[in-house]
N, C-alpha and C positions, 0 to 999 in steps of 0.2 A: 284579317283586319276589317275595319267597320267603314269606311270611306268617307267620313267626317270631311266636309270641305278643309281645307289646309291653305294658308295664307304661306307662299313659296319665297318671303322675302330676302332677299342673297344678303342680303345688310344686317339685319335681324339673327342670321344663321350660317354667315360666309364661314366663320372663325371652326365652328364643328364640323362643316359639312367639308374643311378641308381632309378632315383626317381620314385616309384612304380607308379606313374600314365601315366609314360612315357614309361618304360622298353624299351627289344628290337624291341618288338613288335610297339611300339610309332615311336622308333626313323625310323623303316622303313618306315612308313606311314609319315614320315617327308621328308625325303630322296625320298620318290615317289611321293611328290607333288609339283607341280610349281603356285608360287605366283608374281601377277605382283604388284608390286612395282611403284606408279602413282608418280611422282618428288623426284629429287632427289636432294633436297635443308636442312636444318636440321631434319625435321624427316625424310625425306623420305630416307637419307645415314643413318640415325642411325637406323632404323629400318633394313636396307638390311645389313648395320654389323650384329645386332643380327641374323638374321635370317639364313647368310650367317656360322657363327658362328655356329649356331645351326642346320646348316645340310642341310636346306632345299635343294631338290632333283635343282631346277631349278628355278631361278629369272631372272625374266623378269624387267627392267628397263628402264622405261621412263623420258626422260625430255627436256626442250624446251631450256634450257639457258645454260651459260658458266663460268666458274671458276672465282670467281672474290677474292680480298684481301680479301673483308668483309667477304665471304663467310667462313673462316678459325677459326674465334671465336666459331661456333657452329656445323661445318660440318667435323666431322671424316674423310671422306675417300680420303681429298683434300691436297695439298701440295703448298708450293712455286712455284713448278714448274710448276703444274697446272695453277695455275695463271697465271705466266709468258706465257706460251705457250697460254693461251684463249682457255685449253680444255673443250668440252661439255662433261657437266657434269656426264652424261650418260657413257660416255666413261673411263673418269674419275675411276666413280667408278665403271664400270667392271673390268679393269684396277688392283685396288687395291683390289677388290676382290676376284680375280683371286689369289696374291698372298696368300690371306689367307685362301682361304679352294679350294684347284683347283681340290680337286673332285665331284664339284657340275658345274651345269651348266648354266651360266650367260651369258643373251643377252642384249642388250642395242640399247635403238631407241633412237637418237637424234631427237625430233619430240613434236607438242604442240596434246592434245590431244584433239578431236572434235566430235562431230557426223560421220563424214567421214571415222575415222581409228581406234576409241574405239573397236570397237567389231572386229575387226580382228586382233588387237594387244593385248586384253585380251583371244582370243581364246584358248581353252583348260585348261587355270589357272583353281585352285580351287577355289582362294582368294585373294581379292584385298587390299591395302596396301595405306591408303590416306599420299600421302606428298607432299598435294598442298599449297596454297598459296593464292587461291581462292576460291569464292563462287561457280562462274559460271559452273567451272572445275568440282565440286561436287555436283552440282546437274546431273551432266553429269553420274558420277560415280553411282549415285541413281539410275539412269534409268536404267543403265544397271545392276546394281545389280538385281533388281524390274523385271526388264524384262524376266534373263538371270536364277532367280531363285539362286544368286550367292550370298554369305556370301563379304560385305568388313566393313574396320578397319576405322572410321571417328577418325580425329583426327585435332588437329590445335595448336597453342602455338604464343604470340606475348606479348611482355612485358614481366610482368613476370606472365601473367595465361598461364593456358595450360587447353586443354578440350577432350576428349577422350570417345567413344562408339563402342560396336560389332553392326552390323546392320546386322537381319540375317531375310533373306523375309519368311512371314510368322508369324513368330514367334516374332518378336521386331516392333517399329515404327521407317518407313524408315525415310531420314533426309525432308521429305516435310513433313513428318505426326510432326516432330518437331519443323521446321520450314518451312514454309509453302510455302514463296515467301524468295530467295535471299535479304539480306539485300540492300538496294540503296547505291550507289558506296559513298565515302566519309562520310558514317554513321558510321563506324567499324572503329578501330585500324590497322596498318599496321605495318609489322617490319619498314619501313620508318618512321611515326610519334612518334609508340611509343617504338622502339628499341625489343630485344630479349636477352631474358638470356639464356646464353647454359643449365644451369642446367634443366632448365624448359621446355626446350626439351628433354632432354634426360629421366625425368619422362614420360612425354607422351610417348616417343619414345618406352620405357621401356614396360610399358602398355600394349600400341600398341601389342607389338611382343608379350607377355605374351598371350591373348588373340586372335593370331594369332595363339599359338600353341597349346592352346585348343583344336580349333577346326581342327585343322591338324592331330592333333594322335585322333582323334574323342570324347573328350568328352566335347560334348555340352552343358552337363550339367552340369558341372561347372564352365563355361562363368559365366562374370558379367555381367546382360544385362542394369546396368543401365547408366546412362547419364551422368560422372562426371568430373566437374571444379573445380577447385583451381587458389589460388594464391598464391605462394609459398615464397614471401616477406613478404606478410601479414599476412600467416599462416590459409587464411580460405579453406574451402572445402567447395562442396556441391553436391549435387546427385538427381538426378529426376529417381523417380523410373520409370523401365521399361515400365508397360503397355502392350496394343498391339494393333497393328497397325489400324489406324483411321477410322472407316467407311466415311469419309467424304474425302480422301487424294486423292487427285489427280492421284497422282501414284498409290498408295496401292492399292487400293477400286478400282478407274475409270480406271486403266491403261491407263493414259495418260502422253506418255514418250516424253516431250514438249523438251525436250534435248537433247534425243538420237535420234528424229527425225530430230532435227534439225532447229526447229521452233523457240529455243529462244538461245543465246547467239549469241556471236557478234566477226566479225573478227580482232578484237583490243583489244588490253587491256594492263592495268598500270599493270607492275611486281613489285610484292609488295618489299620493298628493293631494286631496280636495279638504281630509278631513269629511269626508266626507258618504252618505249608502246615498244610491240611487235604488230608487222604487217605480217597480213596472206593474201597472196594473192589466190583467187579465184580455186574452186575446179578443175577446168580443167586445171588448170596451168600448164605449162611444166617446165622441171629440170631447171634451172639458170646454164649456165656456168661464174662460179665463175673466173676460169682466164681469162676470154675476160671481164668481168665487172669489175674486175680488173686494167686489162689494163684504160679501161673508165676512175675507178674512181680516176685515180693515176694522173688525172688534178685538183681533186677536193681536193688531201692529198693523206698520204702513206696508204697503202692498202696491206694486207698481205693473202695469203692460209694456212691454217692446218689444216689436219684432217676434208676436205669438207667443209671447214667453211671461210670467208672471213670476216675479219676484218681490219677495221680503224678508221681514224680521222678526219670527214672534216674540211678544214680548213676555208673556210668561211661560215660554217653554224653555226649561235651561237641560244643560248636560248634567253631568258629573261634578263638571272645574266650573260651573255655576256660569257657564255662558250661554248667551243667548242662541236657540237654533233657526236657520235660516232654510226659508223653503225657496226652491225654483223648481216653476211647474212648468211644463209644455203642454201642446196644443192633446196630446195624444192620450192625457193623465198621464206620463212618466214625470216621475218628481225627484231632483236631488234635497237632500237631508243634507243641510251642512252643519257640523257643530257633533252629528252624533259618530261614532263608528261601533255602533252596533245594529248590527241588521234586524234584530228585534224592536229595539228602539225606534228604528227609521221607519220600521212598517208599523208601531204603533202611532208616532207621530203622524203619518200619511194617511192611516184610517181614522184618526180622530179630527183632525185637519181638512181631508180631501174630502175620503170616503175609502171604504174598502172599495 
């Protein structure tokens, strides 16, 4: 654990710290540990309420995107205002976590996660926290689990299933030893085609943290280590016992971190829900001055700054169904495309727009 100062309030954490497997002994080893927290979109904000809730010493929080309406049906820690303002998300919900337990200690990267910045923005955590939205993303999180010797929480929800596993190296089968290769893009479910139930996150989310606190006050032994889905319209469940890890896995067995070195995934990609490609521009890239492009783009539609972030509306860039496309740029040149969902499109718009 990292020894994060910890606020010991018996008031604040009488009600947990009754439960004989937690005591007070638990709730400090809770209070001293810092977990990063990968998206902050429905699990990944319910998961950092509970945890926030429950004590943890330091959360770290990352996410690549911004407050949107939809986002409010299943995402606790967001508001009207949010929206309205186009805060990222990150921000968001440090923001709102801050008000509710502000003796803990919460950072927030507005940022997509990659080979380039994983391992210096998970540095020090104990435990990682999936609330992605992707494949790509998570087999990222594998690697450096795999790699770093480091416990994280797979998790995912779209419709109305939800799916949820502890992944702990060594001991469980990583997410390649269970899936082997990323599914191919338009084979799987997206909150886009097939919508999201709050409820059904918030089981997962529930889960999740459950299982996150296991192994925070240390008892690893009563982790569930196995694999389980539902659908909770339908009423089924089901469960793939745990196992352990593959002689044959790529990661496990070969250590070969194709992710976290950087060999596979790709500088685009459809956000599931957004309508939306985000575009990453090149590792050597320099800061983007947001109000001199600005300025630029205020020929092309109105263009606005907050909180490092530059958003607008062009007005003669349409899609397909003749709507208008919407840029949000970051400090870093990472840019969301909303309106297009073709990767092609998104990166032509951002070189004509930004700059290659």
């Amino acid at each position: 654990m990292n020894g994060y100062p910890v606020c010991m309030s018996e008031d604040r954490y009488h009600r947990q710290s009754l439960i004989p497997s937690i005591g007070h002994a638990g709730q400090e080893r809770i209070g001293n540990s810092t977990v990063l927290v990968v998206g902050c979109g429905a699990l990944g904000s319910m998961s950092a309420d509970l945890m926030a809730r429950a004590g943890v010493g330091c959360l770290r929080l990352v996410d690549r995107d911004v407050v949107e309406l939809t986002n409010l049906q299943r995402q606790p820690l967001y508001d009207e205002l949010d929206v309205e303002s186009g805060t990222p998300k990150a921000l968001a919900a440090k923001n709102r976590l801050e008000e509710i337990n502000s003796s803990i200690r919460i950072e927030a990267f507005v940022d997509d996660i990659d080979a380039a910045n994983i391992e210096q923005i998970a540095d020090g955590c104990d435990l990682i926290v999936d609330g992605l939205d992707n494949f790509e993303a998570r087999y990222l999180l594998n690697d450096l689990s795999i790699a770093s010797n480091r416990p994280w929480i797979y998790g995912g929800a779209v419709g109305t299933t939800g799916m949820s596993a502890a992944i702990i190296p060594g001991r469980t089968p990583c997410l390649r030893c269970l899936f082997p290769e990323p599914p191919a893009p338009g084979t799987t479910p997206t909150c886009d085609t097939a919508g999201v139930l709050g409820p059904v996150v918030s089981m997962v989310a529930a889960r999740q943290v459950l299982q996150a606190l296991k192994i925070l006050t240390g008892h690893d032994d009563a982790l569930d280590l196995a694999l389980h889905s539902f659908d909770a319209w339908n009423n089924t469940r089901q469960e793939m016992k745990p196992g352990t890890p593959s002689a044959e896995c790529p990661c496990c067995a070969h250590r070969d971190f194709q992710w976290l070195e950087g060999r596979r995934g790709q500088g685009a990609s459809i956000l599931c829900g957004r309508n939306a490609v985000q575009v990453k521009p090149g590792a050597d890239s320099s800061p983007v001055p947001l109000e001199e492009l600005a300025e630029r783009l205020s020929h092309h539609g109105e263009f606005r700054c907050t909180d490092s972030v530059l958003h607008g509306v062009l007005v003669n860039e349409l899609n397909d169904d003749g709507e208008r496309i919407e840029l949000t740029i970051f400090q870093n040149g990472r840019a969301l495309v909303k309106g297009s969902s073709s990767i092609d499109h998104a990166r032509t718009v951002y070189a004509k727009y930004i700059g290659s």
